[in-house]
C-alpha positions in Angstrom: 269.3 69.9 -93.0 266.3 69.2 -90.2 267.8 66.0 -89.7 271.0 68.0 -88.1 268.5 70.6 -85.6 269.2 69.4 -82.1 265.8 68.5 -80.7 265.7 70.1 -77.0 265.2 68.1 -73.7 261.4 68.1 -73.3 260.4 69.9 -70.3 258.1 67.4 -67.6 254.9 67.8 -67.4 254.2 69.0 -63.5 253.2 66.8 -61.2 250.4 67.4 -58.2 252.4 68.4 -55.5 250.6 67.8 -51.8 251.3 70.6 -49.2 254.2 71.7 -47.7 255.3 69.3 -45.0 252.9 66.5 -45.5 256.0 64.3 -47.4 258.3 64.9 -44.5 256.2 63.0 -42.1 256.5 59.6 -41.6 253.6 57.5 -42.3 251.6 56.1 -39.2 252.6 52.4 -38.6 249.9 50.6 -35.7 251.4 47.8 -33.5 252.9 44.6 -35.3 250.2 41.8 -35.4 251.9 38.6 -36.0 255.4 37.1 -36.1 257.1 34.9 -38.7 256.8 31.7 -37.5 254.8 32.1 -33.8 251.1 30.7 -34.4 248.8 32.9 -31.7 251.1 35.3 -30.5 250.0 37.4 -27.4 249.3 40.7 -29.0 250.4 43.2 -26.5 251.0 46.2 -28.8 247.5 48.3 -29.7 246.0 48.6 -26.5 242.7 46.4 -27.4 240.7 45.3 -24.4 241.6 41.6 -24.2 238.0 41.1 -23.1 236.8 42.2 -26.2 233.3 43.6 -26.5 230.0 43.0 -25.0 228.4 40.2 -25.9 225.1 42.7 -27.3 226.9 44.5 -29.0 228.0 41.5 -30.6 224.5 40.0 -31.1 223.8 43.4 -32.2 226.7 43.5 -35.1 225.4 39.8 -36.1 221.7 40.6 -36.5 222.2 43.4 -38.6 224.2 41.5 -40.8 221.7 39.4 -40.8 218.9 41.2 -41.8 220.2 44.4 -42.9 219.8 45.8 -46.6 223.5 47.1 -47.5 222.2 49.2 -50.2 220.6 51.7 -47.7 222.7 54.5 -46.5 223.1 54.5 -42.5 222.1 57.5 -40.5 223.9 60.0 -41.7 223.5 62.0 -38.0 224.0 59.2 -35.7 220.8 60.3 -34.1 220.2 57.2 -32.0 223.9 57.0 -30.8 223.8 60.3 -30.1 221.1 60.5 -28.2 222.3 57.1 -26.1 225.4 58.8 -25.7 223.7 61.6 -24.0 221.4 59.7 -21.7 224.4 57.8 -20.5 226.1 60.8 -19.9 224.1 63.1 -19.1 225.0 65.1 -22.1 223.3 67.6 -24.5 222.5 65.1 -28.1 222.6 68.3 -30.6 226.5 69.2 -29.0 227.8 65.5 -29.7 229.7 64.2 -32.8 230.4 61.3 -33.8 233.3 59.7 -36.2 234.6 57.1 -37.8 237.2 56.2 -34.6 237.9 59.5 -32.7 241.1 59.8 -34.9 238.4 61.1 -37.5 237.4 63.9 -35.2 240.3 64.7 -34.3 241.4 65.1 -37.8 237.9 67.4 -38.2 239.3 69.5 -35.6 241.8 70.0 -37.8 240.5 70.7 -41.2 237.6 73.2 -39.7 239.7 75.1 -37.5 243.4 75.3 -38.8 245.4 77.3 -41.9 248.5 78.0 -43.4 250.4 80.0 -40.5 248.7 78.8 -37.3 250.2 76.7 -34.6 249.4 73.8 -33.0 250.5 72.5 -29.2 251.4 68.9 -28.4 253.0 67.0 -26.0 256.6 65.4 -26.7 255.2 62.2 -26.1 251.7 62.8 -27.6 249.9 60.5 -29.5 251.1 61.1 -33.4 247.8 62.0 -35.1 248.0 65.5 -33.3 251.1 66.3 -35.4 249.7 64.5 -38.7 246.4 66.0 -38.6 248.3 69.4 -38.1 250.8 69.4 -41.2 247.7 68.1 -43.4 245.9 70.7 -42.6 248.4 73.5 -43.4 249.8 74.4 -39.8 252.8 74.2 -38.0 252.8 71.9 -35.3 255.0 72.4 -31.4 256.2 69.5 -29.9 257.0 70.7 -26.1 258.8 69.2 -23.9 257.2 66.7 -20.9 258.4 66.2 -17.0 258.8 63.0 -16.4 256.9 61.9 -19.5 253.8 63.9 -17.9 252.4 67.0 -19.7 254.0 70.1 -18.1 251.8 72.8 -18.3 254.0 75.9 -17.4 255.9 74.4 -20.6 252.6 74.0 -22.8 251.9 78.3 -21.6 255.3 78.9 -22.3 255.2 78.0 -26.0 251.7 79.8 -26.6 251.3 82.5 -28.8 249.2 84.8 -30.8 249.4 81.9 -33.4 248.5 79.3 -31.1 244.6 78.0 -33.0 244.5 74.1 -31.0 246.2 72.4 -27.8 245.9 68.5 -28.2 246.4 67.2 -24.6 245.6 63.4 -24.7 244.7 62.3 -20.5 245.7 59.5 -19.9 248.3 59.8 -22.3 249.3 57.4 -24.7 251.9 55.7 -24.6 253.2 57.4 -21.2 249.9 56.4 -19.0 250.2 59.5 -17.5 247.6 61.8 -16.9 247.1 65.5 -15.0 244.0 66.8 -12.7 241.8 68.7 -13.0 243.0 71.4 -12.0 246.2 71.4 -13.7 243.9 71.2 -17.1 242.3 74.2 -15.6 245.6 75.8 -14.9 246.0 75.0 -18.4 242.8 76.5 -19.8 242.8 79.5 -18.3 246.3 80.5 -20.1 244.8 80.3 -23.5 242.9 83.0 -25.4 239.2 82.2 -25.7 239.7 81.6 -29.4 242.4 78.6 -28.4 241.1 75.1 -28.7 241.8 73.1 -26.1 240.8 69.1 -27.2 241.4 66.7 -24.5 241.7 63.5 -25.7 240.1 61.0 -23.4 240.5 57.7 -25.1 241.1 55.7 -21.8 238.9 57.6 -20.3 237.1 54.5 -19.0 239.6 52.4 -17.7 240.3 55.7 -15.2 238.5 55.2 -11.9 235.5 57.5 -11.8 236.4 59.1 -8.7 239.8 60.1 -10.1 238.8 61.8 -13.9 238.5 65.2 -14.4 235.6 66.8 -15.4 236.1 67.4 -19.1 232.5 66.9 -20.3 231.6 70.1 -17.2 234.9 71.8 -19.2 232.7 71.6 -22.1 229.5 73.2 -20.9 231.1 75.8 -19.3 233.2 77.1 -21.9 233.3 77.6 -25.5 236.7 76.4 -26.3 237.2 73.2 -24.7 236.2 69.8 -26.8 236.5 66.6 -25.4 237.3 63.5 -27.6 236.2 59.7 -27.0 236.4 56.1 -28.8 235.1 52.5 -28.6 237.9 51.2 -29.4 239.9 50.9 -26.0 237.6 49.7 -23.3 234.4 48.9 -25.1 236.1 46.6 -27.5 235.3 47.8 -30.7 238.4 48.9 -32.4 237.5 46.8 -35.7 234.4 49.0 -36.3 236.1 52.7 -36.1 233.8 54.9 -34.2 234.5 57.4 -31.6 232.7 60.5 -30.8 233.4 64.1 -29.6 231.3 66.5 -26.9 231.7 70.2 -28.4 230.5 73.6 -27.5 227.2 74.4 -30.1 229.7 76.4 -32.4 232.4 73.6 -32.9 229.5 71.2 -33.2 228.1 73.2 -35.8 231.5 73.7 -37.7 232.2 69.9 -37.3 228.8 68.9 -39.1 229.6 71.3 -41.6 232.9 69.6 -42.5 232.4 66.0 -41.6 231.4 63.5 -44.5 227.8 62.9 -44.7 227.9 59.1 -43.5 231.4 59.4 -41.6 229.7 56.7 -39.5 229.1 53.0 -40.5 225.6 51.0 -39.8 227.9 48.4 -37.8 229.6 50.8 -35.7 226.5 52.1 -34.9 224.9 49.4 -34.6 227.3 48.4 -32.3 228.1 51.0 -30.7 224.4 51.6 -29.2 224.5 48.3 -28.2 227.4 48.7 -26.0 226.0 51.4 -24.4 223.3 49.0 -23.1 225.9 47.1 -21.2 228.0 49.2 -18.8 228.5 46.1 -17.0 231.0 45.2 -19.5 232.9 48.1 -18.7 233.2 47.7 -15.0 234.7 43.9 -15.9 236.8 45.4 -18.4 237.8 48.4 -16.1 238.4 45.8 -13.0 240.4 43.3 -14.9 242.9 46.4 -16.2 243.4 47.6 -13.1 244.2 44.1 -11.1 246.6 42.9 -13.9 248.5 46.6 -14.8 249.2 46.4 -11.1 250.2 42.7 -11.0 252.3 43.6 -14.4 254.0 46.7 -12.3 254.3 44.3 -9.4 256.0 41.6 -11.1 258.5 43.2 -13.2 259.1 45.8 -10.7 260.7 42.7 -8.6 262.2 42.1 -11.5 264.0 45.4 -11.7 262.4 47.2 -14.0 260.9 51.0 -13.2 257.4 50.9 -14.0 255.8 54.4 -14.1 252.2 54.7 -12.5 249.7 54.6 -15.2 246.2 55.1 -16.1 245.5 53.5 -19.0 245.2 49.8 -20.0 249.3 49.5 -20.4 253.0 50.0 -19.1 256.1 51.2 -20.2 259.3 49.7 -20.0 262.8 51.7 -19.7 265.3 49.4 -20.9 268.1 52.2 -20.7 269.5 52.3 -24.5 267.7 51.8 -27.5 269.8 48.6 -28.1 268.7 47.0 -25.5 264.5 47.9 -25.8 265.4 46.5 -29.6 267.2 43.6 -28.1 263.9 42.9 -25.8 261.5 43.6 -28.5 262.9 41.5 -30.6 263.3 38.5 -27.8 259.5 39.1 -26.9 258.4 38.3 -30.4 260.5 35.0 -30.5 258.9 34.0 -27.5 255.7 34.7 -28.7 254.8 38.4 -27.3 254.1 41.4 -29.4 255.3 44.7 -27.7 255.4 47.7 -29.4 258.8 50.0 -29.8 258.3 53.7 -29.0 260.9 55.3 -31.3 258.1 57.2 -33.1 257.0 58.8 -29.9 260.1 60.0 -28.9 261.0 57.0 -26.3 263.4 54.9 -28.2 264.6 53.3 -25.0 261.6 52.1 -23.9 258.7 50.1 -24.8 254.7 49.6 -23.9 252.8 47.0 -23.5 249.4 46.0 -23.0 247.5 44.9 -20.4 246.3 42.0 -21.7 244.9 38.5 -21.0 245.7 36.3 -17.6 247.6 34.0 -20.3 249.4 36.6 -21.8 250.6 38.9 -19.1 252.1 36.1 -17.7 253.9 35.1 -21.0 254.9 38.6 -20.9 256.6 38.8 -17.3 257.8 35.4 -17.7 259.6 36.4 -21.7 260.9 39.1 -20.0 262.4 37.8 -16.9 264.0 34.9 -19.7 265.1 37.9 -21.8 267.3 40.0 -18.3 268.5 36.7 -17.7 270.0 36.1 -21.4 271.1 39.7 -22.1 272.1 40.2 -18.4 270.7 43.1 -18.7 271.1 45.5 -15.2 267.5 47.4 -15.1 
């Protein structure tokens, strides 16, 4: 008679289940590295400094591997980078923190200061970790809108409210290469509460002429809500070793320390990155070379046809019209050996940016691309 009972479906056992939102984003993808077939393509899609980095920090990298014992833990407070970073800057030590890239900060940001319910502010072009770091940490992110693929700041106010906990403002951005003054990011500060965070996110802040950045560090000593972000992986070269580091106000410095891991911060990357310090002459070369070929790039394809929006940063954007035809061109570039990288993720899916990079390869770029108008006969 049991062998007639009807055994019932078994019920699954639950699953873990991440928070709300996080399986709706797309993962991050970085800038293709190779192509099928093309030996030493011209990578023009990450924004690396073709230069690469100074040659102390490279001696510095290759001694400690060389006589360092892996089995002890680095410094878990980054006390001599930190104190480097200060002398060079003129910075308080005890109000800097440092990261494994500044992607890792910014992602601190968002763990110590954001819940369920609050609100976050980006640009519609902004770089994608502010919306990532967001959603992972349980808040709702605002994309608003940009003029001209520039941060509008009467749109950013517009969209604040009592919810509003962070405003990520990258300057330059990336990928736009635009950037505001200082006193529109003043404008912009003074229409947030004093509980707001304002992080500006200054990873090209070095390939900016001196005369022209705004004063984010003096933002930072003179108020209590305004951090300001920075990384060695754009103009000092260093992008293999993932460090960056953030200037805070004591409090946020304080609540960063809490949450941070203990050694967030590699003995290479710090090893490295103190090094670097040593050698601003490598930034002035790597500042100078940016700016002579970004404006040769601009020149050069601007004859060609193409609108090339001023930027600040060490890259360009291309408008290609459609996103057929920025496909079309991407695709073309790769065949002829240059890696661009498509902005569909950011919002742009017409367009794409490209690096400055190398003598060599920004001509291979201007030269793939005056190959590719001819071919598609494509009216720019």
């Amino acid at each position: 008679m049991a062998d007639n009972l009807k055994t019932p479906n078994p019920v699954p056992n639950p699953v873990p289940s991440p928070r709300a939102g996080v399986l709706d984003l797309p993962a991050y993808v970085g800038g293709r590295e190779s192509v099928e077939g093309i030996e030493n393509p011209y990578k023009l899609s990450a924004n690396e400094n073709p230069l690469g980095p100074s040659p102390k920090a490279v001696a510095a990298i290759q001694a400690l591997a060389a006589e360092a014992d892996l089995a002890i833990y680095p410094d878990g407070g980054a006390r001599q980078l930190r104190a480097k970073l200060a002398q060079v800057n003129g910075l308080k030590a005890e109000q800097i923190v440092c990261g494994n890239g500044s992607g890792d900060v910014l992602q601190l940001l968002a763990q110590a200061y954001l819940e369920a319910g609050d609100e976050v502010l980006y640009t519609e072009h902004g770089f994608l970790l502010y919306k990532l770091a967001s959603t992972s940490a349980g808040a709702t992110p605002i994309c608003v809108a940009e003029t001209n693929r520039t941060a509008d700041v009467d749109a950013l106010l517009a969209k604040v409210s009592e919810k509003t906990k962070i405003v990520f403002l990258a300057n330059p951005n990336n990928p736009t290469g635009t950037m505001l003054p200082m006193e529109e990011i003043s404008r912009l500060h003074a229409g947030l509460a004093s509980d707001v965070l304002l992080v500006l996110d200054g990873a090209y802040a070095e390939y900016v002429a001196p005369e022209k950045w705004p004063a984010d560090f003096a933002m930072v000593e003179q108020f209590s809500n305004v951090v300001a972000t920075r990384t060695f992986s754009k103009a000092y070269g260093l992008a293999a070793l993932r460090l960056g580091w953030a200037y805070c106000p004591p409090g946020v410095a304080d609540a960063l320390n809490r949450v941070r891991g203990p050694f967030n911060v590699n003995a290479m990357a710090l090893a490295g990155g103190l090094a670097a310090l040593e050698d601003p002459a490598h930034i002035e070369t790597s500042r100078a070379h940016n700016a002579q070929w970004r404006d040769w790039l601009g020149q050069q394809l601007g004859a060609l046809g193409y609108e090339i929006k001023a930027s600040e940063a060490n890259f360009i954007v291309l408008d290609f019209g459609t996103a057929e035809m920025a496909s079309a061109a991407d695709a073309f570039l790769c065949r002829q050996g240059v890696i661009a990288r498509g902005l569909a993720a950011y919002a742009m899916p017409t367009a794409l940016r490209l690096t400055v990079g190398t003598q060599e390869g920004n001509r291979a770029a201007v030269d793939a691309l005056q190959a590719f108008q001819q071919q598609a006969g494509a009216a720019l």
